[in-house]
ZADO-1210 file (C-alpha; in nm, 4 decimals, padded with zeros to 6 digits):
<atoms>
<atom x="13.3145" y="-05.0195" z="-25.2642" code="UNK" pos="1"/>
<atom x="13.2632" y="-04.6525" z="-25.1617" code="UNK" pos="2"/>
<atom x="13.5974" y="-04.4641" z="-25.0912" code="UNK" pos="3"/>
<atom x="13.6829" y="-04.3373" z="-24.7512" code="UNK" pos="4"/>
<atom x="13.7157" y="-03.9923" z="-24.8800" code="UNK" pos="5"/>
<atom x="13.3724" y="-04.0098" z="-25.0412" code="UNK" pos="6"/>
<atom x="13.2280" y="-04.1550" z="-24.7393" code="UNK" pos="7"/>
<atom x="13.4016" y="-03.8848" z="-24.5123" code="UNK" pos="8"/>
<atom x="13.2492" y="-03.5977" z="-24.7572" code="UNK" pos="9"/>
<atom x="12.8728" y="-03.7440" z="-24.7218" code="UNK" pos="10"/>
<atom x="12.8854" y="-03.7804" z="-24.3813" code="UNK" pos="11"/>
<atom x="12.9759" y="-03.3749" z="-24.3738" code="UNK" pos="12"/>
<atom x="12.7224" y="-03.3189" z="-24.6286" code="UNK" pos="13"/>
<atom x="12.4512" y="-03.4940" z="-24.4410" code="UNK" pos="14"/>
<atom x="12.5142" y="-03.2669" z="-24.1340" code="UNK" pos="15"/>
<atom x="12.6941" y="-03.5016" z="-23.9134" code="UNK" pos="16"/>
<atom x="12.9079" y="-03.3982" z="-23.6348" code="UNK" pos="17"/>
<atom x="13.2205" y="-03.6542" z="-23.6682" code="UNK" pos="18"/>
<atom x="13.4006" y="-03.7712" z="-23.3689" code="UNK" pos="19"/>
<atom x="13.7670" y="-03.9201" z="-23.4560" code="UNK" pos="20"/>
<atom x="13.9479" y="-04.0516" z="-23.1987" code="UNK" pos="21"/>
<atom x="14.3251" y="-04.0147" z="-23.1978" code="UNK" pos="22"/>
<atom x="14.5230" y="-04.3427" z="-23.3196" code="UNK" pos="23"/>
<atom x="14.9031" y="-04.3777" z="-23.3536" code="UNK" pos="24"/>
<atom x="14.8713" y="-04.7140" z="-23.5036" code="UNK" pos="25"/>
<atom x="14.6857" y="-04.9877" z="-23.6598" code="UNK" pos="26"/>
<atom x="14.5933" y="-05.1556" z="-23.3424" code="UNK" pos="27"/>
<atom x="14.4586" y="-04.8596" z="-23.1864" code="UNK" pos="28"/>
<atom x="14.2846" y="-04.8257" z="-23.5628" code="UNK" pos="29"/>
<atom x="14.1575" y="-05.1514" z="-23.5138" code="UNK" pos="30"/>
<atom x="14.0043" y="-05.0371" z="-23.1559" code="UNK" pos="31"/>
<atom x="13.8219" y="-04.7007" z="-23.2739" code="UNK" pos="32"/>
<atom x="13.6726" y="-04.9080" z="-23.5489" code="UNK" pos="33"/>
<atom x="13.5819" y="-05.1815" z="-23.3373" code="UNK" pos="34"/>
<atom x="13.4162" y="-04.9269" z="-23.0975" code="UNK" pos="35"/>
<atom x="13.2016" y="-04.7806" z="-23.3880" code="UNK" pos="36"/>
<atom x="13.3416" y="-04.4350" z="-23.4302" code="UNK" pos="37"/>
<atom x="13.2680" y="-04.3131" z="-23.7945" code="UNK" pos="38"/>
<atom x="13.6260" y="-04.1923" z="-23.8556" code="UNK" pos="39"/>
<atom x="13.9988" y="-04.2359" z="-23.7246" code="UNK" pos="40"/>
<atom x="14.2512" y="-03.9109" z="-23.6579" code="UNK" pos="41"/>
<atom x="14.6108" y="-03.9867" z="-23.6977" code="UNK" pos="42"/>
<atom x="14.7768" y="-03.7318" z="-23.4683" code="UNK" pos="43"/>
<atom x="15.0946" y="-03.6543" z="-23.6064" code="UNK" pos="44"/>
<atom x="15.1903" y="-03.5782" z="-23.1690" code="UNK" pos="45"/>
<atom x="15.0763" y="-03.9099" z="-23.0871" code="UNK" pos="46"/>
<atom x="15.2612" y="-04.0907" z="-23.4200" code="UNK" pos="47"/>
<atom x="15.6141" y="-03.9051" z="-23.2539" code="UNK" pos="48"/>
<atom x="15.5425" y="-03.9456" z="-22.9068" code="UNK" pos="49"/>
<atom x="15.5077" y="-04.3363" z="-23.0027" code="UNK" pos="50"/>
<atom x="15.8690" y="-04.3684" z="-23.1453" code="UNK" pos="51"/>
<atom x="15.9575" y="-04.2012" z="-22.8335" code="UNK" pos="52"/>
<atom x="16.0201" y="-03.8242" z="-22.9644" code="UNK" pos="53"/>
<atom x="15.8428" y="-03.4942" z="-22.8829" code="UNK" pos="54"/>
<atom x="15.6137" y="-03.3376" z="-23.1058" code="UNK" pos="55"/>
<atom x="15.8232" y="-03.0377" z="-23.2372" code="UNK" pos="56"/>
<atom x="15.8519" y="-03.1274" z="-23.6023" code="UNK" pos="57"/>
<atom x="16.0961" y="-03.4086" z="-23.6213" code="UNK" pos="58"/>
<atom x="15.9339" y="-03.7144" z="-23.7432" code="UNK" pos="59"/>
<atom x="15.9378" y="-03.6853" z="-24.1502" code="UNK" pos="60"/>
<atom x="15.7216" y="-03.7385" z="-24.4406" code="UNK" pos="61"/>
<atom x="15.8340" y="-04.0746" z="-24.5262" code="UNK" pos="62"/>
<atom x="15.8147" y="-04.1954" z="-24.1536" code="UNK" pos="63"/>
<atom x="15.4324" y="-04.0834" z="-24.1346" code="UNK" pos="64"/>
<atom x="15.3518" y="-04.1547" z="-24.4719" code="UNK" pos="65"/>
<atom x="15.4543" y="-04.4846" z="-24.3935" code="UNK" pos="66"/>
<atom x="15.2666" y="-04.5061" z="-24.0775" code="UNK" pos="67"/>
<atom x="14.9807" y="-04.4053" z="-24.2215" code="UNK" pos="68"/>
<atom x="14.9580" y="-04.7042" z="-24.4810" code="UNK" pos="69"/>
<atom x="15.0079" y="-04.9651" z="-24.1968" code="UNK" pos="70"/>
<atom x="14.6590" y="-04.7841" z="-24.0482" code="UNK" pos="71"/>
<atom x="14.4631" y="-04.7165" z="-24.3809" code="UNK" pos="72"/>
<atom x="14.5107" y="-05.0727" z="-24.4605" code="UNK" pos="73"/>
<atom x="14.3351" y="-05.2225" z="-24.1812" code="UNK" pos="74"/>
<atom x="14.0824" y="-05.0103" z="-24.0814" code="UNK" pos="75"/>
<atom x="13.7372" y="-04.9583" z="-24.3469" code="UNK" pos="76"/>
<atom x="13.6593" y="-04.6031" z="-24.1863" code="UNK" pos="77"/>
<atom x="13.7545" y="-04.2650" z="-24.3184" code="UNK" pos="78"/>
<atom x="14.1155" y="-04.1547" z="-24.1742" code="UNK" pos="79"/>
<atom x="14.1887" y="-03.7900" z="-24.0753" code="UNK" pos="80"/>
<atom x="14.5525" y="-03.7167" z="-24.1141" code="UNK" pos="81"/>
<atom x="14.8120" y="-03.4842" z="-23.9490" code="UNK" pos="82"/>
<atom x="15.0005" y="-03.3223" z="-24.2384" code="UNK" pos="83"/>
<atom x="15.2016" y="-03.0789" z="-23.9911" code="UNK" pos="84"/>
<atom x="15.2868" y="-02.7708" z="-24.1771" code="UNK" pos="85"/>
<atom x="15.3617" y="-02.9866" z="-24.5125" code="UNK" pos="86"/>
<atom x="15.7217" y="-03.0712" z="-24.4676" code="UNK" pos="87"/>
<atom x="15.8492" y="-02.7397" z="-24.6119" code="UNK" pos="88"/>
<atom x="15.7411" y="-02.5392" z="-24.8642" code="UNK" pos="89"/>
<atom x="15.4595" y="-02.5085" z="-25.1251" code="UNK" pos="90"/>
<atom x="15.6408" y="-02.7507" z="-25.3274" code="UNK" pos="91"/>
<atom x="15.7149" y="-02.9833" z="-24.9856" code="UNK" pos="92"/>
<atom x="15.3490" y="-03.0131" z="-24.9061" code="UNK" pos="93"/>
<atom x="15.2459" y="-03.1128" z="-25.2571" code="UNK" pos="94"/>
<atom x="15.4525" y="-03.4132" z="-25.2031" code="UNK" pos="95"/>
<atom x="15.3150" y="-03.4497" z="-24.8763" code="UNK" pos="96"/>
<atom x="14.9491" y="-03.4312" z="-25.0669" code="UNK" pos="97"/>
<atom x="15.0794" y="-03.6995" z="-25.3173" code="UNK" pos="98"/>
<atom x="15.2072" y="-03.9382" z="-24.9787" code="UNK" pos="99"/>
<atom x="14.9300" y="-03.9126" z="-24.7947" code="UNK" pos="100"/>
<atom x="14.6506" y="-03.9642" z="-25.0951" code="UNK" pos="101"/>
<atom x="14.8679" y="-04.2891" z="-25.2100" code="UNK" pos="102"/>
<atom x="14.8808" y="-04.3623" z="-24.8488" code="UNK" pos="103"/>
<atom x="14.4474" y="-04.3862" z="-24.8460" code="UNK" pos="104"/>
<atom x="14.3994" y="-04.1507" z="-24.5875" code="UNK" pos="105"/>
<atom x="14.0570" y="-03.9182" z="-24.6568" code="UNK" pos="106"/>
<atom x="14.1587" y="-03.5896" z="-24.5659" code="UNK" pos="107"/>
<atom x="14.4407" y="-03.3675" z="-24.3702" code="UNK" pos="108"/>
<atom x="14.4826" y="-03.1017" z="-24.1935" code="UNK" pos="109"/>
<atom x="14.7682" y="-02.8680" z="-24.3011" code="UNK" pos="110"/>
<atom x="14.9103" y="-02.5887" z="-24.0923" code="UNK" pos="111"/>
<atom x="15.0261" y="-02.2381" z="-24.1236" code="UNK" pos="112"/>
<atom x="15.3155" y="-02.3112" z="-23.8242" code="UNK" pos="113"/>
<atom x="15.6813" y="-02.2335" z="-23.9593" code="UNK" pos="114"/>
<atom x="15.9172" y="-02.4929" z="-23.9804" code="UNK" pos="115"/>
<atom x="15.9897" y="-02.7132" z="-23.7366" code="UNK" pos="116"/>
<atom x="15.6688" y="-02.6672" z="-23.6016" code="UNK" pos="117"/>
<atom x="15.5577" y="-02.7565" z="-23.2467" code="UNK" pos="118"/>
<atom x="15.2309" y="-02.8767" z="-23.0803" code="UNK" pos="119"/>
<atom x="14.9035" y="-02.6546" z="-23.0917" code="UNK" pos="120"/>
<atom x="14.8957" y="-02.6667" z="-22.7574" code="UNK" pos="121"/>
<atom x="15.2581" y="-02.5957" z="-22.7004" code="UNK" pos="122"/>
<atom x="15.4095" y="-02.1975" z="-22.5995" code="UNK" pos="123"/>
<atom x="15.6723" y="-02.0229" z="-22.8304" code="UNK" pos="124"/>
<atom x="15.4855" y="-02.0837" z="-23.1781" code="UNK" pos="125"/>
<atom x="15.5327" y="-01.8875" z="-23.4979" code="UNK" pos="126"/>
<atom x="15.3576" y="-01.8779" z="-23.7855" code="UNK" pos="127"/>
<atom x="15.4027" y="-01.8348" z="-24.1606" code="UNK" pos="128"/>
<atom x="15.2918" y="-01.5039" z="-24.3659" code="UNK" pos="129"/>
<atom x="14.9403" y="-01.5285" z="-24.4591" code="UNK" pos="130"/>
<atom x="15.0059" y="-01.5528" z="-24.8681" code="UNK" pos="131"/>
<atom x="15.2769" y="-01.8371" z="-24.7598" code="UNK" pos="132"/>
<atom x="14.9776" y="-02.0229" z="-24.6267" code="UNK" pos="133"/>
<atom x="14.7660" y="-01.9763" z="-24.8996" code="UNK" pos="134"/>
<atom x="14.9909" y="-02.0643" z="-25.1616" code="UNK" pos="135"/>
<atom x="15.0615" y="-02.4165" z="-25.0265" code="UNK" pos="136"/>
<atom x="14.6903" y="-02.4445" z="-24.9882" code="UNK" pos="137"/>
<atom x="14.6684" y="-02.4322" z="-25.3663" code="UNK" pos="138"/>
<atom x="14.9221" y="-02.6334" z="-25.4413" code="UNK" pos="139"/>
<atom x="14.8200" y="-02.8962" z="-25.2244" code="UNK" pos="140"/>
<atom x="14.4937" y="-02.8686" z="-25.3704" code="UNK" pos="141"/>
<atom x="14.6272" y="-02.9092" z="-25.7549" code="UNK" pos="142"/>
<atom x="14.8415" y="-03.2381" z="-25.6416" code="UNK" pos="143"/>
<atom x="14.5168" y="-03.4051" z="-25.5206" code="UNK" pos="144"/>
<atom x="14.3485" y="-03.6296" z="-25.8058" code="UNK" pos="145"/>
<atom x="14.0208" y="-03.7447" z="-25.6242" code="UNK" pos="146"/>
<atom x="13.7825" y="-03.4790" z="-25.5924" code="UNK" pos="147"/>
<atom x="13.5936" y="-03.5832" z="-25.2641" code="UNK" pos="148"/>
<atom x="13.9892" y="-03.5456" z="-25.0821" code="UNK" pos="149"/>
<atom x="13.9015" y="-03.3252" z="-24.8047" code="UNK" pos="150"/>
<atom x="14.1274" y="-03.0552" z="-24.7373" code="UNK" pos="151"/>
<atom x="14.1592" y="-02.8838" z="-24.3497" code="UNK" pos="152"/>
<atom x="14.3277" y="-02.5820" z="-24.3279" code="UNK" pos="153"/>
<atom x="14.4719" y="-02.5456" z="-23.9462" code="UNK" pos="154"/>
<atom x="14.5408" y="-02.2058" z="-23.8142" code="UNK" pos="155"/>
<atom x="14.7713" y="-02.1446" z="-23.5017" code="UNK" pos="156"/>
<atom x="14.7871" y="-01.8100" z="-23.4916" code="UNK" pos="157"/>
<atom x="14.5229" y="-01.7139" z="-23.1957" code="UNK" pos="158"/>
<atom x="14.8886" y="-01.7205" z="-22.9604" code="UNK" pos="159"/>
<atom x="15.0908" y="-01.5199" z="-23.1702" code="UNK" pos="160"/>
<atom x="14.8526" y="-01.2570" z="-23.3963" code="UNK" pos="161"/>
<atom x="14.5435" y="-01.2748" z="-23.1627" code="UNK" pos="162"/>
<atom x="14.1670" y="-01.4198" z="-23.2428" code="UNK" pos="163"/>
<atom x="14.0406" y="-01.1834" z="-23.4748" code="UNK" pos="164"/>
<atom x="14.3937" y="-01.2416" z="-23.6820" code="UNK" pos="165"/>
<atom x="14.3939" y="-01.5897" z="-23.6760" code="UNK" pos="166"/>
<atom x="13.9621" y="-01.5977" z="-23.7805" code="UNK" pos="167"/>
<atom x="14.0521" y="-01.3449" z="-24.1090" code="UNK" pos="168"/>
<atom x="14.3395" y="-01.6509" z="-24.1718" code="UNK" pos="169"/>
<atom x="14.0551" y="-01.8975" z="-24.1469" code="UNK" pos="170"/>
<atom x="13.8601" y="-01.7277" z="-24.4336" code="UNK" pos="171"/>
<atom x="14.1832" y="-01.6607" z="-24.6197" code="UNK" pos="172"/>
<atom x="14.2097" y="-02.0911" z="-24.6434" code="UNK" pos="173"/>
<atom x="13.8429" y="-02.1482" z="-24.6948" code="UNK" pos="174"/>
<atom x="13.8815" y="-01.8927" z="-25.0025" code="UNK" pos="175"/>
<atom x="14.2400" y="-02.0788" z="-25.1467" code="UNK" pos="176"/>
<atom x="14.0827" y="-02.4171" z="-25.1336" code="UNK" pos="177"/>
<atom x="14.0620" y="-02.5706" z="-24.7877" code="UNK" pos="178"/>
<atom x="13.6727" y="-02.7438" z="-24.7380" code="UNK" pos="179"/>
<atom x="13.7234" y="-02.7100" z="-24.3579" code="UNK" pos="180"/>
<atom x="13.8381" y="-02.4563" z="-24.1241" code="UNK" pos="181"/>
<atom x="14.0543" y="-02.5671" z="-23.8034" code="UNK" pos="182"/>
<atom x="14.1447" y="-02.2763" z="-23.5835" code="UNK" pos="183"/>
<atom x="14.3603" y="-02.4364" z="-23.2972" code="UNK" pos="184"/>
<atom x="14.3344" y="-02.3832" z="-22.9260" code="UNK" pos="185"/>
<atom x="14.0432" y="-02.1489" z="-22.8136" code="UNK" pos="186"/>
<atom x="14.1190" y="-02.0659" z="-22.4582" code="UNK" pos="187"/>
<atom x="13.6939" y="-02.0138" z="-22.3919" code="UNK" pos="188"/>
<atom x="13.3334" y="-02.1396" z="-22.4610" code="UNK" pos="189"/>
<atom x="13.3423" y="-01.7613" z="-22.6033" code="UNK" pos="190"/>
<atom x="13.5806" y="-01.8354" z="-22.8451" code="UNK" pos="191"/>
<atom x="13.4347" y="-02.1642" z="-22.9655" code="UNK" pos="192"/>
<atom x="13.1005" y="-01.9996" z="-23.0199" code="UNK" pos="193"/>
<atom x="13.3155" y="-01.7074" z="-23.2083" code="UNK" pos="194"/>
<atom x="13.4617" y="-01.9757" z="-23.4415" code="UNK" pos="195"/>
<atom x="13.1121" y="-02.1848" z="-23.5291" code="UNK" pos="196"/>
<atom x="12.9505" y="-01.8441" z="-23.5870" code="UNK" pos="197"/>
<atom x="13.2538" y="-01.6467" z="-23.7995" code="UNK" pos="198"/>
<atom x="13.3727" y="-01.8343" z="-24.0038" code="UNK" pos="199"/>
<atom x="13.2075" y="-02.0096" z="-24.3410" code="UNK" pos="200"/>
<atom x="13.1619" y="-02.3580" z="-24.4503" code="UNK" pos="201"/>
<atom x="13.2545" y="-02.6490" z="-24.2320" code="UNK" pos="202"/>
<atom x="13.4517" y="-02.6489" z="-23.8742" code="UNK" pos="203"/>
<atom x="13.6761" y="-02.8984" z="-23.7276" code="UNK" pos="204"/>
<atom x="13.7399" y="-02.8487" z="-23.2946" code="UNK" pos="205"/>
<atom x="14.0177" y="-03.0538" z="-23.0945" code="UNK" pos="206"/>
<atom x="13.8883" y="-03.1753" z="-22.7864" code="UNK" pos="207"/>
<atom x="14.1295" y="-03.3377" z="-22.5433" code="UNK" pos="208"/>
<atom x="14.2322" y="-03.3397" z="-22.1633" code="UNK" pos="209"/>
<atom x="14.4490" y="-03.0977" z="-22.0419" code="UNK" pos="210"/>
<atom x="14.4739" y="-02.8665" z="-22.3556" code="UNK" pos="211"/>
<atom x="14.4440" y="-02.5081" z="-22.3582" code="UNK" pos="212"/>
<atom x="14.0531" y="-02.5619" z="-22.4920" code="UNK" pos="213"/>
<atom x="13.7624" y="-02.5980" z="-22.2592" code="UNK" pos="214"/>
<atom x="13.5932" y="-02.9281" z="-22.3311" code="UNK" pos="215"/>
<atom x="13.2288" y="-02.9186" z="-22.4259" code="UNK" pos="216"/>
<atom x="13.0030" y="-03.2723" z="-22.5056" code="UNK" pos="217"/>
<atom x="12.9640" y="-03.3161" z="-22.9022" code="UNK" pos="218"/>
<atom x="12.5860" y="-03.2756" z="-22.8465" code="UNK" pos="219"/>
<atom x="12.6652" y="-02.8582" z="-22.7850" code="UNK" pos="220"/>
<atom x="12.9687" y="-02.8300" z="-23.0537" code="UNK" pos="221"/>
<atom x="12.7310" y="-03.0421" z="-23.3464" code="UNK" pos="222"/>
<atom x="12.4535" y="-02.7407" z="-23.1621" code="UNK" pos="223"/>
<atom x="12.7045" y="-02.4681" z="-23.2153" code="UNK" pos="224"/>
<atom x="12.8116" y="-02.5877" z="-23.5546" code="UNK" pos="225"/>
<atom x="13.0851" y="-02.8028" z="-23.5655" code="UNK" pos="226"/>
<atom x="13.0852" y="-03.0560" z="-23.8360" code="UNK" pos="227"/>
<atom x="13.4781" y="-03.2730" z="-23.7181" code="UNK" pos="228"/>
<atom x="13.5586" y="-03.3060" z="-23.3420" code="UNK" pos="229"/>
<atom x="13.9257" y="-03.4870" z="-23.2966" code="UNK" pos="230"/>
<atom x="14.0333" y="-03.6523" z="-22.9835" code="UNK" pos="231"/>
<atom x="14.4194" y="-03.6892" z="-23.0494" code="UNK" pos="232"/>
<atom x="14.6079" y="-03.8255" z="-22.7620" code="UNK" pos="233"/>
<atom x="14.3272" y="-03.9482" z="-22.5015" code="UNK" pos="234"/>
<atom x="14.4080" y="-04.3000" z="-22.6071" code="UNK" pos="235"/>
<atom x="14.7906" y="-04.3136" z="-22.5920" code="UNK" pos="236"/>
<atom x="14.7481" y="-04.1009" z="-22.2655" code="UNK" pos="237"/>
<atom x="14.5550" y="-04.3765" z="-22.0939" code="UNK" pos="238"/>
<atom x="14.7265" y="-04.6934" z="-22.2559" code="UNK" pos="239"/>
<atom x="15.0633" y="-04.5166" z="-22.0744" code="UNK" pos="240"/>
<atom x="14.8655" y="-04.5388" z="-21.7867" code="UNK" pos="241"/>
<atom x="14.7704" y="-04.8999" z="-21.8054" code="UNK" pos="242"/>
<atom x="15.1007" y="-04.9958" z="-21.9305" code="UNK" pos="243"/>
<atom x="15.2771" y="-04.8538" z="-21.6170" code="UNK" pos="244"/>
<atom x="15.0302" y="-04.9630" z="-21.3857" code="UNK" pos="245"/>
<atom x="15.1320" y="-05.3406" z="-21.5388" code="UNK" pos="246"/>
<atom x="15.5099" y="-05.2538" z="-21.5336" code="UNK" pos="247"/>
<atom x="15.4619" y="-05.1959" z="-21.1231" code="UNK" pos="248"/>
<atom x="15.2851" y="-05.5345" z="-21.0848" code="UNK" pos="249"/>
<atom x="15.5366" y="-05.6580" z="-21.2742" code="UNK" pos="250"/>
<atom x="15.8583" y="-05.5076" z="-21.0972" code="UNK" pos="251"/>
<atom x="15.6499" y="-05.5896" z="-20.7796" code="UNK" pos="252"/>
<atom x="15.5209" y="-05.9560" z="-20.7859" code="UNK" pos="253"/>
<atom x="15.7301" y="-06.0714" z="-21.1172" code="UNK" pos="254"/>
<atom x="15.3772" y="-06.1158" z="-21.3184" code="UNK" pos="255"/>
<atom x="15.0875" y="-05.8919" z="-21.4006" code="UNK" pos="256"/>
<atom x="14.8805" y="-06.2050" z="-21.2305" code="UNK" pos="257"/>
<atom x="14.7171" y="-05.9138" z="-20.9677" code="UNK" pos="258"/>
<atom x="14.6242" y="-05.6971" z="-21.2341" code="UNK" pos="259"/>
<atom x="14.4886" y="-05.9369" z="-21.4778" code="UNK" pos="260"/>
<atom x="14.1365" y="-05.7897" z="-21.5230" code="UNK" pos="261"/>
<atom x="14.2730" y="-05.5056" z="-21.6310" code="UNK" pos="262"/>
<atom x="14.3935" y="-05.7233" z="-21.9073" code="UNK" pos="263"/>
<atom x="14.2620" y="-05.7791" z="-22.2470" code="UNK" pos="264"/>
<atom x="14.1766" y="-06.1140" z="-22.2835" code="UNK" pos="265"/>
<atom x="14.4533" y="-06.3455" z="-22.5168" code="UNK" pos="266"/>
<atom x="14.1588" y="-06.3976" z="-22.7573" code="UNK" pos="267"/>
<atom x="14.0456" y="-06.1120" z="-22.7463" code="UNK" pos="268"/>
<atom x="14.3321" y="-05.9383" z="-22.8444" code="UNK" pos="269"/>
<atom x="14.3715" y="-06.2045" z="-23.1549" code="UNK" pos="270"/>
<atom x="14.0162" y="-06.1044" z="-23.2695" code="UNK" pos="271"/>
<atom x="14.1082" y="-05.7977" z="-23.2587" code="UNK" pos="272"/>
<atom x="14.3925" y="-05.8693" z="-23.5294" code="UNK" pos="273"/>
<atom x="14.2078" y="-06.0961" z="-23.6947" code="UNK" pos="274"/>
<atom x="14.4196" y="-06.3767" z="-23.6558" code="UNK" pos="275"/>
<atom x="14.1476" y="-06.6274" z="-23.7415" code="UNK" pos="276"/>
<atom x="14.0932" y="-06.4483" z="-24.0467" code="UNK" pos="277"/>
<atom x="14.4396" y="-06.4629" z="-24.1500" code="UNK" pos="278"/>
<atom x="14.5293" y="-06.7821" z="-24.0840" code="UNK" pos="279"/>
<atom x="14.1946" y="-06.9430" z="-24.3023" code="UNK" pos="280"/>
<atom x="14.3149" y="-06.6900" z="-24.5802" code="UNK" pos="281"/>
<atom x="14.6212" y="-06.8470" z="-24.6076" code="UNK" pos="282"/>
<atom x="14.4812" y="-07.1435" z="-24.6094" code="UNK" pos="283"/>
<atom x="14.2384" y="-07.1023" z="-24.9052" code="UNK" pos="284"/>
<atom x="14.6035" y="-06.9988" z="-25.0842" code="UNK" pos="285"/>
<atom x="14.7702" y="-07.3241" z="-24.9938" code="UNK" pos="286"/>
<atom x="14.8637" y="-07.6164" z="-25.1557" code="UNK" pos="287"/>
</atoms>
């Protein structure tokens, strides 16, 4: 069976645009499979924002790392993870390299924030020195043992150095190691086009309501020359939605009875799981 990270690699090579969809969890996993998206992002917001915490750095390695077995291991597509900043250090993040590779996942994204770090889209960011960067690049890059591991370097430095700053960053990465470039939170079309055109190699965008980047369909970002588009939180944004809407019927009628077409189905949700599956497993293992 082909890896993940080899089949995340060939579908770059072969000039795909890939369009991962945030998940938080292995049902939502299950979902963005199910739907037939090629790959799977773990947003590290969307991972703290589910244990009910904001995304400003506190959830650890061994909490993610963790999380991100209970996806990898029910899910058969490529999953994008959200290393943060690394935990720490150039020594931190090669033991974040080490997690998340015995974890499954196909590539990361690491980020030049300083520690605790806060969401892209977030004011009041900092950002580490330039060399800093670069040196955890390479040693995240001499921790990884399979070859096709891709490796995202994430730049958030268009709020605090400016966009020409935070594109010479971008090629700084690219040169240490990184296979694909991820400057965060454009603030124009302008900008987007800067970033496809500027910088080398492949190109990962984040697309999602209510950020501080414009959206544009993946037919004119695959156009422009982006090879990874993520949607991070779309997903857990809408299933708070749903989930209040059934708390109201709830608190209001004492059952979700009037809402129950907004409902997944009981089966449904048990295919989903694969509860069939399970159960004639364990029955091919019993006495």
């Amino acid at each position: 069976m082909m890896r993940t990270t080899t089949k995340l690699r060939k579908l770059l090579e072969a000039g795909a645009t890939v369009v991962a969809p945030g998940v938080y969890d292995g049902l939502t996993a299950r979902l963005v499979e199910k739907a037939g998206f090629p790959a799977a992002y773990v947003s590290g917001g969307a991972v703290a924002r589910g244990s009910g915490i904001p995304d400003i750095g506190l959830v650890s390695l061994s909490e993610t790392a963790a999380r991100l077995e209970q996806i990898v291991d029910v899910t058969t597509i490529p999953v994008i993870a959200d290393a943060d900043n690394g935990y720490g250090n150039a020594l931190n993040a090669q033991r974040t390299a080490h997690a998340f590779e015995r974890a499954g996942v196909a590539a990361f994204h690491l980020e030049d924030q300083t520690f605790p770090k806060r969401c892209g889209h977030y004011a009041d960011k900092s950002v580490v020195p330039v060399a800093e960067m670069v040196g955890k690049l390479k040693a995240v890059r001499d921790a990884l043992h399979d070859r096709d591991f891709v490796v995202i370097a994430r730049t958030d430095a268009i709020a605090v150095e400016g966009f020409d700053a935070a594109i010479e960053r971008c090629r700084a990465y690219v040169e240490a190691g990184a296979d694909v470039a991820f400057l965060d939170a454009p603030t124009s079309e302008h900008e987007i086009g800067e970033i496809a055109r500027r910088l080398p190699g492949w190109k990962l965008i984040n697309m999602f309501q209510g950020g501080k980047t414009p959206l544009l369909p993946v037919a004119r970002l695959r156009e422009i020359g982006f090879q990874i588009v993520i949607i991070p939180s779309d997903l857990q944004r809408a299933a708070i939605k749903a989930m209040q809407r059934t708390l109201e019927a709830i608190q209001r009628d004492g059952s979700s009875a009037r809402i129950i077409d907004e409902l997944a189905p009981f089966e449904e949700r048990e295919a989903l799981v694969a509860t069939a599956e399970f159960l004639e497993r364990g029955k091919r293992y019993g006495s």
